[in-house]
C-alpha positions, 0 to 999 in steps of 0.5 A: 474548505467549507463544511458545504463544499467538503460535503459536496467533494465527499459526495463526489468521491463516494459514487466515485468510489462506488463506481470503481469498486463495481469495476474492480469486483467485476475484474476480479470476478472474471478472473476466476474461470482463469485461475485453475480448478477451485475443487482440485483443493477441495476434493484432491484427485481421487473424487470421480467426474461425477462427483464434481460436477455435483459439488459444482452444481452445489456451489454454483460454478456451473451457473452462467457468469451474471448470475454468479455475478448478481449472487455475489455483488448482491452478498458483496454489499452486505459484507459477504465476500464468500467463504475461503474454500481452503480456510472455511471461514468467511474470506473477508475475516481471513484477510482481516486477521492478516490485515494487522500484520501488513499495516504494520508493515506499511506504517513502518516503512511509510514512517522510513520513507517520510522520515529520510525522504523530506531532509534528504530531499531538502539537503540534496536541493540546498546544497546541489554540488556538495559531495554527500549529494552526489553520493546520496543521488547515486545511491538513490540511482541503485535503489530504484534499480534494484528489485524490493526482493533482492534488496530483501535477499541481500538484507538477509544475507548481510544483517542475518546470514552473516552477522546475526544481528536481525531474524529472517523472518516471521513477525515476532511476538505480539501483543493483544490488543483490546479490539482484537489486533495482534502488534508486533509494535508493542514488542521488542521481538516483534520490533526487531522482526520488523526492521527488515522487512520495512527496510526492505520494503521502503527502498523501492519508494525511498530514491523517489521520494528524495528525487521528487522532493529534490526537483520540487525544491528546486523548482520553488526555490527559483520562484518570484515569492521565494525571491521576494521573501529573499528580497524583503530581508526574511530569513534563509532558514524561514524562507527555504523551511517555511515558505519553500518546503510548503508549496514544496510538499504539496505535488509530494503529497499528490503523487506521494499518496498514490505510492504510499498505496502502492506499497500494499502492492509491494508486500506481497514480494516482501511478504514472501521472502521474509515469510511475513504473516500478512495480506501478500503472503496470504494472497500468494498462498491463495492463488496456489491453492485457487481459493478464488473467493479469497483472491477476489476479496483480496482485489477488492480490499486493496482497491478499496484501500486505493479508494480511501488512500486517494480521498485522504490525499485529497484532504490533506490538500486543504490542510497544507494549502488551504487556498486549494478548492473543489469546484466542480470535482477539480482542484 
């Protein structure tokens, strides 16, 4: 892509993305008058009507919707997503604190689905009759059956409850990092923390992976570049690593972004159950306590985290095929 066009895409993708921020801080906004009483944490039981009608009127509740609407979209840009009601701090540093904790989590079941996703696609499309693929297809079938939190539970019971071997749950020791970050990574407790939690977390994206890597390898190996490539005398390991897992890859990448980002979605049942200190936990913990500031600032960075996933995945397209253009806003 050339600088003019990549700043063109880029253009596009950020009111793109202004846009659905708007939409997204406008749903998550709305939503607070449905999520309970924010002051029934605040104040417990024994504050008189009265009273809360005036802490109310303090903290604007009872202000009509745009007005409350306009005061928070216009500290929104500036960096203010409120303060946690429960926490009393800015909502925004509260699920910074927590957001190490996730990535982590996501990075390592990211590099669990990439690392055994793409060979085990590329086997099971080679060798379509053998026996390891029928296993490897059934066992794909039971992972995207079973639910993310059973596959925990059953983690648990198994590498936990019964044979020792890994904690069930917590992250671990960490080690600080120079700009303020808290790694599990960087340790040997937090590491073997990690292993079930990222396990747990990469099986619901893992047989869909190997079956959509699977179908797209077998669709472009049945191509007429492919059968040319055959044709000329190139060799079968050039022609099905080099010229068929590439266009292979690209589809991946177009739906595989997508999902990978839907993996913050998923911690937050992952998060739970191995009491994993992160954004899923603490969204959780914030719609018990109806700390509504932090529930819409956790709406808002996760879909601030899809927009930003979205624009990657379209730039990788350039670097995998780069006779991909963007004319027009379409590839």
């Amino acid at each position: 892509m050339k600088a003019p066009d990549l700043a063109a895409f880029l253009f596009r993708r950020l009111l793109q993305a202004a846009l659905v921020m708007f939409v997204i801080s406008l749903v998550g906004f709305s939503i607070q008058d449905n999520l309970g009483d924010p002051l029934r944490e605040l104040v417990g039981q024994s504050v008189s009507e009265a009273e809360r009608d005036a802490l109310r009127d303090q903290m604007g509740l009872n202000d009509p919707f745009l007005i409350q609407y306009g005061r928070f979209i216009t500290r929104a840009v500036q960096g203010d997503l409120g303060t946690s009601y429960f926490f009393k701090k800015p909502a925004l540093e509260v699920i910074l604190d927590k957001f190490p904790a996730t990535f982590e989590l996501v990075l390592v079941a990211t590099c669990i689905i990439i690392g055994f996703s793409v060979p085990l696609g590329v086997y099971t499309a080679i060798h379509r009759d053998s026996l390891i693929t029928k296993i490897i297809m059934g066992f794909s079938i039971i992972g995207i059956s079973v639910p993310v939190f059973l596959t925990a539970i059953f983690a648990i019971y198994i590498f936990s409850v019964l044979l020792g071997w890994m904690p069930s749950f917590g992250r671990g020791d960490t080690y600080a990092l120079p700009w303020g970050w808290e790694s599990g990574l960087l340790t040997l407790d937090g590491l073997e923390h990690i292993v079930l939690p990222s396990i747990a977390l990469s099986s619901i994206m893992l047989p869909l992976f190997i079956r959509l890597i699977r179908a797209e390898m077998m669709e472009v190996l049945q191509t007429e570049y492919v059968k040319y490539a055959r044709a000329k005398g190139l060799r079968t390991r050039r022609v099905r690593y080099v010229h068929a897992l590439k266009n292979t890859l690209i589809p991946v990448v177009s739906l595989g972004g997508v999902k990978i980002g839907t993996l913050i979605a998923y911690t937050i049942l992952t998060e739970t159950v191995f009491q994993w200190p992160g954004m899923g936990f603490l969204f959780l913990e914030a719609v018990n306590r109806v700390d509504t500031p932090l529930i819409i600032a956790y709406i808002i960075i996760v879909g601030l985290i899809f927009v930003i996933s979205n624009t990657l995945v379209d730039l990788i397209y350039t670097w995998i095929n780069p006779t991909i253009k963007f004319v027009g806003g379409d590839r």
